[in-house]
ZAFI-51180 format. One record per residue (C-alpha): residue number from 1; x, y, z. Coordinates in Angstrom, 3 decimals, always signed. Layout:
! residues N
NUM, X, Y, Z;
...
//
This chain:
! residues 497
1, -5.726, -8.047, -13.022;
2, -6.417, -10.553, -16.248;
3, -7.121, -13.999, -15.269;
4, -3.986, -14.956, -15.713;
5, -0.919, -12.573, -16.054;
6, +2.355, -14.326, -16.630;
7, +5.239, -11.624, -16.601;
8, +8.492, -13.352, -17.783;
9, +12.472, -12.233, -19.301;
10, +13.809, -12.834, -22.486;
11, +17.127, -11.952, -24.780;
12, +16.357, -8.536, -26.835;
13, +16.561, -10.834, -29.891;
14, +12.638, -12.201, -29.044;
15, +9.746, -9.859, -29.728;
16, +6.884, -11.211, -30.025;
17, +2.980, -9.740, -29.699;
18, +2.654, -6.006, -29.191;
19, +5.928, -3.857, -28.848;
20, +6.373, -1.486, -26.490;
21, +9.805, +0.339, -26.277;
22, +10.919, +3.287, -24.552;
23, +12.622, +6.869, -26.009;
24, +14.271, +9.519, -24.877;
25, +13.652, +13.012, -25.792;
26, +14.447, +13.589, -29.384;
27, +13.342, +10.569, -30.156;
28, +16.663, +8.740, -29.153;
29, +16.537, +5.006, -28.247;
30, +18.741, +2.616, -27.217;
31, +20.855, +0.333, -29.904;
32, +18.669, -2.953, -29.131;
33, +15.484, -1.011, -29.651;
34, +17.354, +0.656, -32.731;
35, +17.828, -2.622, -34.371;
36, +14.443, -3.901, -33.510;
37, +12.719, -0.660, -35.250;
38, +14.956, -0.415, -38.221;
39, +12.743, -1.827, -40.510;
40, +10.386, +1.445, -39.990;
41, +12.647, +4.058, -39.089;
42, +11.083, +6.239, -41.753;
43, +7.598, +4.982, -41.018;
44, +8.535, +6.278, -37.188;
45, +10.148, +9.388, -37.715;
46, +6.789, +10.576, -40.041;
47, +4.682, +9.113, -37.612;
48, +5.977, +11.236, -34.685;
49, +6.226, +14.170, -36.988;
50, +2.934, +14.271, -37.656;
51, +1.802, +14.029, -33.824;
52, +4.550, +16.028, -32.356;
53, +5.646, +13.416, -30.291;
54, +9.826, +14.231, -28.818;
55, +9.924, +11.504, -26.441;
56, +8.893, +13.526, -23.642;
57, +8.437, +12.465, -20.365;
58, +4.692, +10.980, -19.889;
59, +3.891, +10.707, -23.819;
60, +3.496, +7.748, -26.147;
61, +2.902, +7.045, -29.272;
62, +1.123, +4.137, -31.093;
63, +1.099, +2.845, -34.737;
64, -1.012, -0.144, -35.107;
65, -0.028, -2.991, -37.643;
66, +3.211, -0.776, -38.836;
67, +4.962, -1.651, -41.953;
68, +7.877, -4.101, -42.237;
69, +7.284, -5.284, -37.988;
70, +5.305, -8.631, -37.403;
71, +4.375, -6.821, -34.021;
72, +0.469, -6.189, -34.355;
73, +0.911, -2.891, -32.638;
74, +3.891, -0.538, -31.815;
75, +4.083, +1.630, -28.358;
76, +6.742, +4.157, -28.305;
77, +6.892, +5.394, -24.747;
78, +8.740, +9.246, -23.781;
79, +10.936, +8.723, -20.978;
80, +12.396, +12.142, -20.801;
81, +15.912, +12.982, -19.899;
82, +16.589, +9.043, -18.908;
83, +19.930, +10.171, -16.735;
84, +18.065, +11.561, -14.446;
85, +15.437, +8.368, -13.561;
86, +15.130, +7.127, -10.466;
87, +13.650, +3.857, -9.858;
88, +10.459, +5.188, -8.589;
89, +10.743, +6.385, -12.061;
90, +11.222, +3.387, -13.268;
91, +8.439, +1.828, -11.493;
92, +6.376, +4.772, -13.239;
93, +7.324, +3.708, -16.538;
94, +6.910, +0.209, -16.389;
95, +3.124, +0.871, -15.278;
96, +2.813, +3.307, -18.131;
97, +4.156, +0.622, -20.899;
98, +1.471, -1.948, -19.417;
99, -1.178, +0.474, -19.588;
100, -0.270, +0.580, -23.234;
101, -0.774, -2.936, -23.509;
102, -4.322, -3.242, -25.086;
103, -6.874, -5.528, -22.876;
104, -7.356, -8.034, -25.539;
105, -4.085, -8.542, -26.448;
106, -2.610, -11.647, -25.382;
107, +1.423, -11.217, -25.747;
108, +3.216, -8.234, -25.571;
109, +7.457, -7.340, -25.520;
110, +8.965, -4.428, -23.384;
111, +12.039, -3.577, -24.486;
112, +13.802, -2.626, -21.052;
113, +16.442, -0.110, -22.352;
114, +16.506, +3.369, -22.458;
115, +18.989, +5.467, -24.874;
116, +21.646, +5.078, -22.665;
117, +22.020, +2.010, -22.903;
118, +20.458, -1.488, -21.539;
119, +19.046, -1.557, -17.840;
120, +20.201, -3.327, -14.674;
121, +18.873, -6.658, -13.650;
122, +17.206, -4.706, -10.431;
123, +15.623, -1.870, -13.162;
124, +14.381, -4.267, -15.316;
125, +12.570, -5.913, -11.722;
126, +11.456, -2.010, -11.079;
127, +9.629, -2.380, -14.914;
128, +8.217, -5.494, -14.196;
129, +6.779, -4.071, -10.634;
130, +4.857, -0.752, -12.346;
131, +3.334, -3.442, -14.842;
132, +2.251, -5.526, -12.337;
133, +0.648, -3.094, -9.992;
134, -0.698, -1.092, -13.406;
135, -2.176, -4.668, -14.349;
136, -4.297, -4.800, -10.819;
137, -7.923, -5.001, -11.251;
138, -10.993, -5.814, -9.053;
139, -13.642, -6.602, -10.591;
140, -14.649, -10.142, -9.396;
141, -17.889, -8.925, -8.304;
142, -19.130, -8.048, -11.849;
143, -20.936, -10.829, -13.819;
144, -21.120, -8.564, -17.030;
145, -18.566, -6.502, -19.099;
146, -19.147, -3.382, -20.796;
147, -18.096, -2.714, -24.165;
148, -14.398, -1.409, -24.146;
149, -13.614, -3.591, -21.137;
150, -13.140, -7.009, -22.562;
151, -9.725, -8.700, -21.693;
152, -8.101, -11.621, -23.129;
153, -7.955, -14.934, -20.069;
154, -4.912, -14.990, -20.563;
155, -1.883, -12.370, -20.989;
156, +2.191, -12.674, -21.630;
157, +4.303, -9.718, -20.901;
158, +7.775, -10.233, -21.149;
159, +10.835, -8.102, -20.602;
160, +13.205, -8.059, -23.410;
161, +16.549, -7.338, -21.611;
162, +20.622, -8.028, -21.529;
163, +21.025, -10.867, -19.182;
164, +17.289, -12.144, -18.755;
165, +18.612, -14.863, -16.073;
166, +19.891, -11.964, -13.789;
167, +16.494, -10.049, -14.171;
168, +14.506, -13.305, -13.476;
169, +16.088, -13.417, -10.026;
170, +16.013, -9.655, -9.121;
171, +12.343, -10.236, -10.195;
172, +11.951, -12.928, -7.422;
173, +12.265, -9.783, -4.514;
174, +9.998, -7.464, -6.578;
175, +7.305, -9.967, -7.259;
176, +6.963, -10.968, -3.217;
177, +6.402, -6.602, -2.714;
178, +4.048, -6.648, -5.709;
179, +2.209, -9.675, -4.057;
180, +1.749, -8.002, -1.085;
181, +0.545, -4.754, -2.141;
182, -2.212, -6.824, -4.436;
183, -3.235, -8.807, -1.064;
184, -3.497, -4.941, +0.759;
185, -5.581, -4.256, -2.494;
186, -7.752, -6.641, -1.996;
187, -8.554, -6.592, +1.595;
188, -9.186, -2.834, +1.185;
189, -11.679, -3.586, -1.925;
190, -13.655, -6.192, -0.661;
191, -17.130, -4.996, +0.780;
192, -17.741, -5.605, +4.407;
193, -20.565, -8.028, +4.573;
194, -17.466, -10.414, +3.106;
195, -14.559, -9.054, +4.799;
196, -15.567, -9.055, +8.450;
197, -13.268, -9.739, +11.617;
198, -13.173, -13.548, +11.453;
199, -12.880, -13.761, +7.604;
200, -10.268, -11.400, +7.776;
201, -8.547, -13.323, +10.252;
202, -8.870, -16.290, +8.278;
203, -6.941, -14.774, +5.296;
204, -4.534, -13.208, +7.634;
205, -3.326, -16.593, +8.667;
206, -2.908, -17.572, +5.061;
207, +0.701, -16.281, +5.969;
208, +1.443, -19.043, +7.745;
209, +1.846, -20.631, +4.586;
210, +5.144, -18.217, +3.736;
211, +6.316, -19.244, +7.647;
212, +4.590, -16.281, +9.571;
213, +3.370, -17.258, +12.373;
214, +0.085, -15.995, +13.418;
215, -2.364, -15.634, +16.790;
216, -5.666, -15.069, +16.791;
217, -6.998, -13.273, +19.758;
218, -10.690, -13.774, +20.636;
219, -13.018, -11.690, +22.211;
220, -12.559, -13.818, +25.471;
221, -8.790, -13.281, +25.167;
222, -8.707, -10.003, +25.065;
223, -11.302, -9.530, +27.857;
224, -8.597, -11.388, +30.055;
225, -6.686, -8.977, +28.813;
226, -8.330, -6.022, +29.824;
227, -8.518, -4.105, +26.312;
228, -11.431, -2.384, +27.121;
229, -11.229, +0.439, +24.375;
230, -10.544, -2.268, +21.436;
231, -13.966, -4.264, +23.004;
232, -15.711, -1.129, +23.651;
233, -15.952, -0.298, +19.933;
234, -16.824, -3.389, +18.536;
235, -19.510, -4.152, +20.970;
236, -22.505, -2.822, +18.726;
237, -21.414, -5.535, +16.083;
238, -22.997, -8.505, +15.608;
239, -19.553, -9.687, +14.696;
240, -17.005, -10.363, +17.033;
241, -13.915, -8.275, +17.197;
242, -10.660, -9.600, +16.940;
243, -6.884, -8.987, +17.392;
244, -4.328, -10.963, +14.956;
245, -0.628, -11.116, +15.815;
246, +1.773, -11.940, +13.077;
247, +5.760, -12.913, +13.588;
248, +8.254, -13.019, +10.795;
249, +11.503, -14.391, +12.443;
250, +13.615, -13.831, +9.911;
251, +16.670, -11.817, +11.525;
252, +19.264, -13.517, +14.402;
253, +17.813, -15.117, +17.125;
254, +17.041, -12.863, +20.113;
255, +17.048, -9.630, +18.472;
256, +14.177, -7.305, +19.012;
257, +11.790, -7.076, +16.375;
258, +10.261, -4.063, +14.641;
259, +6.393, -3.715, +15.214;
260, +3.756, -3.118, +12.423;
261, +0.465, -1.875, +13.685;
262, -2.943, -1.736, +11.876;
263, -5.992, -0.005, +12.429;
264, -8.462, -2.889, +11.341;
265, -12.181, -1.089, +11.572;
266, -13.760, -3.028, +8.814;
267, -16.626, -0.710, +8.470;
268, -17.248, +2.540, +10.230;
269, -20.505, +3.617, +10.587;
270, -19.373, +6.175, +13.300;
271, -21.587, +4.303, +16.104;
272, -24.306, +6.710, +18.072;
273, -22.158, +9.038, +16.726;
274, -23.059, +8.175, +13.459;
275, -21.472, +9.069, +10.103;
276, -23.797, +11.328, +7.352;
277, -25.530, +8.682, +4.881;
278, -23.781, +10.203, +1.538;
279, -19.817, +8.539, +0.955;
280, -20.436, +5.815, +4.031;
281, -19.822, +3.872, +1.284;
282, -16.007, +4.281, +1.743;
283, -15.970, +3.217, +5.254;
284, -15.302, -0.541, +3.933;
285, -11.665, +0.789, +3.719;
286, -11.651, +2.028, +7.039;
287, -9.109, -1.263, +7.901;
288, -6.400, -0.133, +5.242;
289, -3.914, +0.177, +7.688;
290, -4.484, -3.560, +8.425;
291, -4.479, -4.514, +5.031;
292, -1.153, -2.909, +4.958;
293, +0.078, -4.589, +7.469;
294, -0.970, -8.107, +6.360;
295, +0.790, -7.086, +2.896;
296, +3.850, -6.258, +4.067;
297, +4.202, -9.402, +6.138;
298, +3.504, -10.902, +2.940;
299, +6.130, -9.070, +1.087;
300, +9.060, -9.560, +3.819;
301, +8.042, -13.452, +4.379;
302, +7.685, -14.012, +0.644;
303, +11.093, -12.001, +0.155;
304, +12.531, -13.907, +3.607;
305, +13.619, -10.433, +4.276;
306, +16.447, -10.929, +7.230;
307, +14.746, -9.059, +10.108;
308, +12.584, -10.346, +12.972;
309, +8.977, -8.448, +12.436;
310, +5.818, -8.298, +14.223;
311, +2.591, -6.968, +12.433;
312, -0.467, -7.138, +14.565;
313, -4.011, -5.761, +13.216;
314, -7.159, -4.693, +15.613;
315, -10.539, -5.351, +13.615;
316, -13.831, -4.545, +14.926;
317, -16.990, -2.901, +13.322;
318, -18.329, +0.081, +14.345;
319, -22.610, +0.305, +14.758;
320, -24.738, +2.228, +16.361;
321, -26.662, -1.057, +17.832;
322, -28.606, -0.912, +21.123;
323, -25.295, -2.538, +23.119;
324, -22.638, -0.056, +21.463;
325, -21.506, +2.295, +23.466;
326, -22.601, +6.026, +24.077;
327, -21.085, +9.277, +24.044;
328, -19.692, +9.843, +27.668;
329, -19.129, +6.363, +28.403;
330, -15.875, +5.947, +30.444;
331, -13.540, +2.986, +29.132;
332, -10.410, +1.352, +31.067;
333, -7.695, +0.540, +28.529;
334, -5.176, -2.623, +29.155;
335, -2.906, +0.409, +30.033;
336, -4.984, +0.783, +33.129;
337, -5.391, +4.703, +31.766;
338, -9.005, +5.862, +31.680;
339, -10.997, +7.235, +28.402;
340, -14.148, +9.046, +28.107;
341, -15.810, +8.843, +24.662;
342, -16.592, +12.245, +23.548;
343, -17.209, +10.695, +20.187;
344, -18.046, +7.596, +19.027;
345, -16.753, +7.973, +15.375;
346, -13.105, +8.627, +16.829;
347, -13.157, +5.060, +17.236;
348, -9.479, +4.336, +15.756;
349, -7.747, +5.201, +18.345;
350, -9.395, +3.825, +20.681;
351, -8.768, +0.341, +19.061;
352, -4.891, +1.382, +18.204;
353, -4.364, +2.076, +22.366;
354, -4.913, -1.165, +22.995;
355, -3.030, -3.062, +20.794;
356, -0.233, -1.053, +20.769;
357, +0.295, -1.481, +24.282;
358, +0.014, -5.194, +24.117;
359, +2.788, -5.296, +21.603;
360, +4.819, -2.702, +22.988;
361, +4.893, -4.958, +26.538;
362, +4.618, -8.514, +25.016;
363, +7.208, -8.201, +22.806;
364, +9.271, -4.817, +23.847;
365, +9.885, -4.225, +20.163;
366, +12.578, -1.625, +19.047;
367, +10.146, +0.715, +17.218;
368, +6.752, +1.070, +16.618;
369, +5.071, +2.049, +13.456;
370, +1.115, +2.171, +13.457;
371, -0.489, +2.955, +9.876;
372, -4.793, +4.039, +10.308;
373, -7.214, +5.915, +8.405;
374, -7.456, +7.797, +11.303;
375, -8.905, +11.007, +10.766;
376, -10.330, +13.619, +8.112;
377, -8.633, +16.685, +9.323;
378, -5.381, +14.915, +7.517;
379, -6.906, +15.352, +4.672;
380, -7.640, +19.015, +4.915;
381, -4.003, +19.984, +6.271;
382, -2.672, +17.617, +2.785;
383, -4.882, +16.832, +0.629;
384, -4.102, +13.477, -0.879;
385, -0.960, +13.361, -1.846;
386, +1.127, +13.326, +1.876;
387, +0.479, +10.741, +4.708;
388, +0.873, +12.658, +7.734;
389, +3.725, +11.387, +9.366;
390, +4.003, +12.220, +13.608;
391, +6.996, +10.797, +15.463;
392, +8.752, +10.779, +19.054;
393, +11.966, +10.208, +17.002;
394, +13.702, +12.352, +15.067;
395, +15.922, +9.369, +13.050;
396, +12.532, +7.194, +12.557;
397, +10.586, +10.010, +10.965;
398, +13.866, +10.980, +8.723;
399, +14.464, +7.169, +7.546;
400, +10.328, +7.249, +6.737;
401, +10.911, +10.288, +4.898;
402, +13.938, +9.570, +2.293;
403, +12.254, +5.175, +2.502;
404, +8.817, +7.510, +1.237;
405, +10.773, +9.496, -1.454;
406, +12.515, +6.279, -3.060;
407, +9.338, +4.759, -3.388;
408, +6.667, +7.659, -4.182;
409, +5.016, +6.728, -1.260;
410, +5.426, +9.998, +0.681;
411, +4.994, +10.878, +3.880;
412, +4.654, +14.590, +5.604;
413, +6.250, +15.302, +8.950;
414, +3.482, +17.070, +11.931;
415, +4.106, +18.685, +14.852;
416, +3.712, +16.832, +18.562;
417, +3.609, +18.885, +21.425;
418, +2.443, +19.029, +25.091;
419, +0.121, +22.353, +24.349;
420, -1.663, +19.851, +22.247;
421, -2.036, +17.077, +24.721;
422, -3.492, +18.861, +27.068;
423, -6.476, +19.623, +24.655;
424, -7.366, +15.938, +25.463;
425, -7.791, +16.094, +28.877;
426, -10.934, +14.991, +30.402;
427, -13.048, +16.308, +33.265;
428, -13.936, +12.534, +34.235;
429, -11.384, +9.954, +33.315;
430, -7.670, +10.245, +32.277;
431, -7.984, +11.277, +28.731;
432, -11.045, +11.962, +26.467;
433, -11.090, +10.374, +22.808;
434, -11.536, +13.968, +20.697;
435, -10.011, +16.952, +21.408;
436, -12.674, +18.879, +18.796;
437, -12.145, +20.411, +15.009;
438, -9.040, +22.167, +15.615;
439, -5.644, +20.198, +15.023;
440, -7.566, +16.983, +14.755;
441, -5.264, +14.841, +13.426;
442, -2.489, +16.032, +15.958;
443, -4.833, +15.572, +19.332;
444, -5.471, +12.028, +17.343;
445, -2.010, +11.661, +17.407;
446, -1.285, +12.461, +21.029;
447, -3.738, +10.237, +22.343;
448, -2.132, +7.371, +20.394;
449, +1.708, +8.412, +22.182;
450, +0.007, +8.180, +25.300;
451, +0.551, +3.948, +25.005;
452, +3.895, +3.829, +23.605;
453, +5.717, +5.056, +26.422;
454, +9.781, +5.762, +25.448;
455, +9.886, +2.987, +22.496;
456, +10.710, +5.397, +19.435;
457, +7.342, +5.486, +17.383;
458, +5.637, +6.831, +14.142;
459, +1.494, +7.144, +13.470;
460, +1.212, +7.382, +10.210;
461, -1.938, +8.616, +8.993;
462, -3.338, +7.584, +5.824;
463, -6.807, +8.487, +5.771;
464, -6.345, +10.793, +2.567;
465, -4.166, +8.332, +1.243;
466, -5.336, +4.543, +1.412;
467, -8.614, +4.954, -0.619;
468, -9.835, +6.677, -3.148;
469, -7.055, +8.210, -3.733;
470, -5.671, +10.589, -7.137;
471, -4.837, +7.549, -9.623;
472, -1.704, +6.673, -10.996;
473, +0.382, +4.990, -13.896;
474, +0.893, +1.882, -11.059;
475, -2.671, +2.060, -9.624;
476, -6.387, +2.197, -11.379;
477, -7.575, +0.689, -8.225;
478, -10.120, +2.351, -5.960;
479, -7.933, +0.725, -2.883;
480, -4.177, +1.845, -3.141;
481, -2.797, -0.800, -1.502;
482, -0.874, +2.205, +0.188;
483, +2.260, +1.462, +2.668;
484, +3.393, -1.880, +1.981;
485, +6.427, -0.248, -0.753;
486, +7.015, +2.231, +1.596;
487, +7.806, +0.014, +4.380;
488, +9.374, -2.471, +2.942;
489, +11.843, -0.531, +1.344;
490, +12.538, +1.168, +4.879;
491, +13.142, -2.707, +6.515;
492, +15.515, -3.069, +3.669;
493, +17.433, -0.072, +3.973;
494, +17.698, +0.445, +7.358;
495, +16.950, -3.290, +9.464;
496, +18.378, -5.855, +6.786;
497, +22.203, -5.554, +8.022;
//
């Protein structure tokens, strides 16, 4: 993101810096934008003559220093057939116009209307999101830039729109989700010799800033506690694990909350069991489902979503040091149920057990959601585009599902099933932690519903997902920030009543 990116609203009558406006096929635009590009209609009609441009969906063109416009630069952006835009859409577009936006320049205009006519005060907040989360960079790490990747300190985008006041405050909401999915960003891009347990638990409790309120749990805590499989994982670090509990009380007093749980394994080398040396590298984001978490307790304390929340995130590190523990080691769980460690890389779970037990009987939530990088095999039943959903409950998984679809954040539905569960039955303790190649991400997902007992849950996981994932028009960034839309937009639709 530039040094400083100020996004702001403003009448259609003020255009200053580059100009980007939207069209819809056949080159048909809205009357403000008309107006505003009268002085080179002819200019514009050769222009996209000569480069065949109609306005389609997912095309632009560009005329630089046109003709009878003080703007320095012109974007015309296709938007297709605009009746049929959605606001995921929407979102789409807005990250597409700030792409267009070149690095150096310091001031730019949207023009939020399509041919049909202005936009709402909630589209125009939809625009303003895709810029944002197109504007995202990390990059704070570098001490040199290469040619080409120059940007200006300090950069104005503002939406030119019908009733800027009204967009300012649908803005408010929309900036609080864009905030959190940057924090998720970040925690998922930062390298692990900065991001370990304690630091992250130090920028955790930043929340407490927005009125979260937030535990951390030490490893002496959770010893008391019995979480054996959380400890057992992180005992090879030289870094103490931790557990951090976060409550947003923002719904009526005495209603049950809705739980948020992260896998938080800050780096992964897969313990005795350990990982091949070639994309280890990548293991840093093995705690995205933690950084999820922590952004969308951001985003619904920020937004003072109406809903009482809990978000709690595990984080240990995973090493093969001479105190980790061994293939075929037996671990107690604060369940009381026995594990035997087939595999010390299919350490997730083990650290998920734990906590979601403790939140399921501290705080007897009405649902559970857990979010992990749990597993490869995901990856090979979906590739990159899904996040495998599996659920006890048929009306949790559906509100996921059309909550994924409104925000592009989709989620696929898996199969649960006793034939499976057995697969993870162990010779010498309760349960083993692998139930080998086939249906991986399933016998993953079983072991996990083996500590939620009847509350209605969902393990979503986003191993294919999370990190370095296919790019979009809202996201350049190695770490995808991944969840925090998706679930906020199911709190909203569903919990905020």
């Amino acid at each position: 993101m530039p040094a400083s990116l100020k996004l702001g609203f403003v009448p259609f009558t003020r255009l200053n810096g580059v100009l980007v406006v939207f069209c819809a096929e056949s080159m048909k635009f809205g009357p403000a934008t008309e107006r505003a590009l009268a002085p080179i209609a002819n200019q514009l009609r050769r222009a996209a003559a000569a480069d065949r441009f109609t306005g389609k969906s997912g095309s632009s063109l560009e005329i630089i220093a046109p003709t009878g416009l003080s703007a320095p630069r012109l974007v015309v952006v296709g938007a297709g057939k605009q009746k049929e835009v959605k606001d995921r859409d929407l979102i789409g577009l807005g990250g597409a116009a700030m792409g267009k936006v070149p690095g150096l320049a310091g001031q730019a205009t949207i023009i939020a209307e399509f041919a049909t006519g202005a936009l709402k005060a909630r589209q125009v907040a939809s625009l303003a999101l895709g810029a944002r989360l197109r504007a995202y960079t990390f990059d704070r790490y570098k001490t040199k830039r290469k040619e080409g990747e120059e940007r200006a300190d300090k950069v104005e985008v503002n939406f030119a729109c019908a009733n800027s006041d009204t967009a300012e405050k649908a803005w408010a909401s929309a900036a609080a989700v864009a905030d959190g999915v940057v924090l998720a960003r970040d925690l998922v891009n930062e390298p692990a010799n900065i991001l370990y347990p304690g630091e992250f638990a130090r920028r955790a409790s930043g929340l407490r800033k927005l009125g979260v309120t937030v535990e951390v749990l030490d490893v002496a805590a959770m010893k008391k506690l019995g979480m054996g499989a959380l400890l057992g994982v992180g005992q090879g670090s030289a870094h103490d694990s931790r557990l951090v509990v976060m409550r947003w009380e923002g719904g009526k007093r005495g209603v049950g909350p809705i739980a948020f749980i992260g896998k938080g394994v800050y780096f992964d080398t897969g313990g005795i069991s350990i990982k091949p040396a070639q994309g280890m590298e990548d293991m840093k984001g093995d705690m995205a489902g933690a950084a999820c978490v922590v952004g969308l307790m951001h985003a619904l304390a920020a937004r003072k979503a109406k809903v009482n929340v809990v978000g709690a995130i595990g984080l240990v590190e995973n090493m093969p040091d001479g105190k980790a523990q061994r293939p075929g080691d037996i671990v107690t769980t604060m369940s009381g149920q026995t594990v035997e460690v087939i595999n010390t890389d299919a350490e997730g779970r083990l650290v998920l057990a734990d906590v979601l037990h403790y939140i399921n009987k501290r705080f007897k939530p009405k649902l559970m959601i857990d979010l992990a990088t749990l597993t490869g095999a995901i990856m090979v039943a979906l590739g990159q585009e899904y996040t495998g959903l599996f659920a006890n409950d048929d009306k949790l998984a559906e509100r996921l599902a059309k909550a994924g679809e409104a925000t592009g954040e989709r989620v696929w539905r898996m199969p649960l099933g006793p034939e499976y569960d057995k697969i993870i039955d162990s010779k010498f303790a309760d349960m083993k932690n692998t139930g080998g190649r086939y249906g991986g991400s399933i016998t993953a997902a079983q072991f996990l519903q083996r500590f939620v007992n009847k509350t209605p849950w969902v393990h979503l996981d986003i191993a294919g997902t999370a990190f370095a994932s296919p790019q979009s028009d809202i996201n350049k960034s190695w770490g995808a920030g991944w969840g925090v839309r998706l679930l906020d937009r199911f709190v909203e639709d569903y919990y905020e009543r």
